[in-house]
N, C-alpha and C positions, 0 to 999 in steps of 0.2 A: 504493500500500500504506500501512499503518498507519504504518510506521517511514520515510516517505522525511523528505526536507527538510536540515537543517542535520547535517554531520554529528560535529559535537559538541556534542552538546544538552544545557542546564543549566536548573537551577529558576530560580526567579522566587523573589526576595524580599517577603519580609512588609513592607508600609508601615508605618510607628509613629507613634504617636499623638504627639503633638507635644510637647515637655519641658514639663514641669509639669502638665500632665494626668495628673488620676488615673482610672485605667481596671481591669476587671474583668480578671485572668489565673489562671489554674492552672498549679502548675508538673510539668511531665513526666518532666523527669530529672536530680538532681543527682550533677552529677562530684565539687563538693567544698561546705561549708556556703557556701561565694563565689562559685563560677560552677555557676549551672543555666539548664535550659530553660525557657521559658514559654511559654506560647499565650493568645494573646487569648482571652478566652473568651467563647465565643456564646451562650452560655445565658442569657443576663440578658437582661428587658426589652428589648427594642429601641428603645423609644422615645426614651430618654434617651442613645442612643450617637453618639459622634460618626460622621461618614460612612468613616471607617476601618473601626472594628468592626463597622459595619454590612456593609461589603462584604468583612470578614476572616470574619464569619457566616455571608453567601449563600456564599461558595467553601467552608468548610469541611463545607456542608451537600451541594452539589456535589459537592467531594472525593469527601465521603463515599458518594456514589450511584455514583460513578466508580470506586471501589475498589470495591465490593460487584460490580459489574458484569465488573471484573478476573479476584477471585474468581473467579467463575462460569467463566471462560473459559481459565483460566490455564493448563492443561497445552497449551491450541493457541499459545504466545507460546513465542518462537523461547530457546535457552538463549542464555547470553553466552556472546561467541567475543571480545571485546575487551576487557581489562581496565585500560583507564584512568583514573588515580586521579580522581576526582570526579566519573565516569561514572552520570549515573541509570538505578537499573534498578530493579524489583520483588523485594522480596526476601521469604523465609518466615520467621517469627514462630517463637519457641515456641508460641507457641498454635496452628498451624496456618494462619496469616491471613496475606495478604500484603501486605506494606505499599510505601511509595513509600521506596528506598533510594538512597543513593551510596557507591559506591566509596572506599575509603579506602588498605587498603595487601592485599599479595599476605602471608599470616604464613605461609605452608606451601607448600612446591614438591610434595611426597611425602606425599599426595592435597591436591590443591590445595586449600587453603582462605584465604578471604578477610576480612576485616575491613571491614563496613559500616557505616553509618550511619543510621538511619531518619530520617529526615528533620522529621516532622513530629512525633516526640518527643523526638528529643538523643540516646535509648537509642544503643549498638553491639551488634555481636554476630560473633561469627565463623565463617562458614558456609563448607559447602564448593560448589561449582557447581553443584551439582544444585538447591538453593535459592534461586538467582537466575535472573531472566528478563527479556530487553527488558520496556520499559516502552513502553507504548502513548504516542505523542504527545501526546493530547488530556491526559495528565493531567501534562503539563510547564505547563500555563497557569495551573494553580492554585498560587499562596507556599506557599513552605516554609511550615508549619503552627508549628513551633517555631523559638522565635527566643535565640540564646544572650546570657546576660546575667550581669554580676558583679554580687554583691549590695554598696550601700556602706553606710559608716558603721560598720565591725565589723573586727576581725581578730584571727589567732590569740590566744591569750590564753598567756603569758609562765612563768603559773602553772598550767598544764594539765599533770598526771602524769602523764596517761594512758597506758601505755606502748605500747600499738596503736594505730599512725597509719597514715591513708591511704597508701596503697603509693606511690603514685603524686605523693602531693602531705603528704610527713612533713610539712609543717610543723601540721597537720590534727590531731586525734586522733580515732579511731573512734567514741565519742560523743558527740564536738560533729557527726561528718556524720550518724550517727541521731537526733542531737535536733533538728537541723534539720528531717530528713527528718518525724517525729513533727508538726513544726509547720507544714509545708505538706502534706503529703500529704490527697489528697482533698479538700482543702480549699477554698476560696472566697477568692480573697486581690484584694489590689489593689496595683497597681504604680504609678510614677511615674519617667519619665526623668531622670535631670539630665542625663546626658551620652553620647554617640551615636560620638563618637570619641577614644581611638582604640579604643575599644570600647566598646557598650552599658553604662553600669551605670545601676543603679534603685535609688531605696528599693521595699521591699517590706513590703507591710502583710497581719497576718493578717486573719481572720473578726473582731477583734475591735477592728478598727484600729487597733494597736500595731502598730511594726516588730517583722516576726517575729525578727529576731536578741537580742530584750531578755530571751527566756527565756535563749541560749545564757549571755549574761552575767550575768543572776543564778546560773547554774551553775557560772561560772568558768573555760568552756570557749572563751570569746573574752571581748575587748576590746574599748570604745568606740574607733572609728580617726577623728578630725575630719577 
């Protein structure tokens, strides 16, 4: 059957480009203006990529044929009966689409509902059972598609009034995370590792080869951090 083999099955990570490499990424989803998602991004030229992007291109074109195919077939894939936290399974979008998810936490006993993770954009969401399904094997071979990263060189700013901050991360104010968001979103940007452990961070450069945090700071809404 589709589902035998290992029976606690996990994704496969994203390989990265090597420090100091600057390389083409779009970002998917930011938590706060300091930690977001990114994906390599395939769209560019191919000729000029290193053999990372190239083969983080062919899987995400894969992927992408392997989810459509999903789609198609999804009401015959079995519901989940086991709710273990980091457990891949397929899960339903607002838009109706289903994507490649993980388990994260159980938020509701009284109608169950769960708390996932889409994998291959950072998004969460909180669904109840009926909106998740085994994941077909074959689409465990393909990385995570988004990969979490801090942004460096920036931090809150000292002088920021704002009186609505991120819920979750006050030290934040609600429009230093929309002007961020203003300045990566759909955007074309380019990244660059310094350092891998003990977490990811990057500079991050817009369409315009500045680092995108130099608007927040002409705003007043962060701080140069050396």
């Amino acid at each position: 059957g589709v589902f035998e083999g290992d029976l606690s099955p996990s994704y496969l990570l994203q390989p990265l480009p090597f420090p100091g490499e600057t390389f083409p990424v779009t970002v998917t989803h930011l938590v706060s203006p300091k930690e977001v998602y990114i994906c390599l991004d395939s769209s560019e030229n191919l000729t000029k990529h290193s053999a990372t992007e190239r083969a983080a291109s062919h899987d995400s074109e894969s992927l992408n044929k392997a989810l459509k195919w999903c789609n198609k077939i999804v009401k015959t894939l079995p519901h989940l009966t086991n709710f273990k936290k980091e457990l891949p399974c397929l899960a339903e979008y607002v838009d109706g689409l289903w994507y490649r998810a993980k388990l994260l936490s159980i938020t509701q006993l009284v109608p169950v509902q769960i708390l996932v993770q889409f994998v291959d954009y950072g998004t969460y969401l909180v669904a109840p059972t009926s909106r998740l399904r085994h994941i077909p094997c074959h689409l465990l071979k393909y990385p995570v598609q988004a990969v979490r990263v801090l942004l460096a060189g920036f931090k809150p700013a000292s002088g920021d009034k704002n009186v609505e901050r991120i819920p979750y991360s006050p030290e934040w104010s609600l429009k230093a995370l929309w002007t961020m968001v203003d300045c990566v979103e759909g955007k074309r940007l380019s990244a660059s590792i310094l350092t891998v452990s003990p977490e990811v961070t990057i500079s991050l450069y817009g369409d315009d080869k500045n680092l995108v945090h130099l608007k927040l700071i002409e705003m007043g809404l962060a701080e140069l951090d050396e």
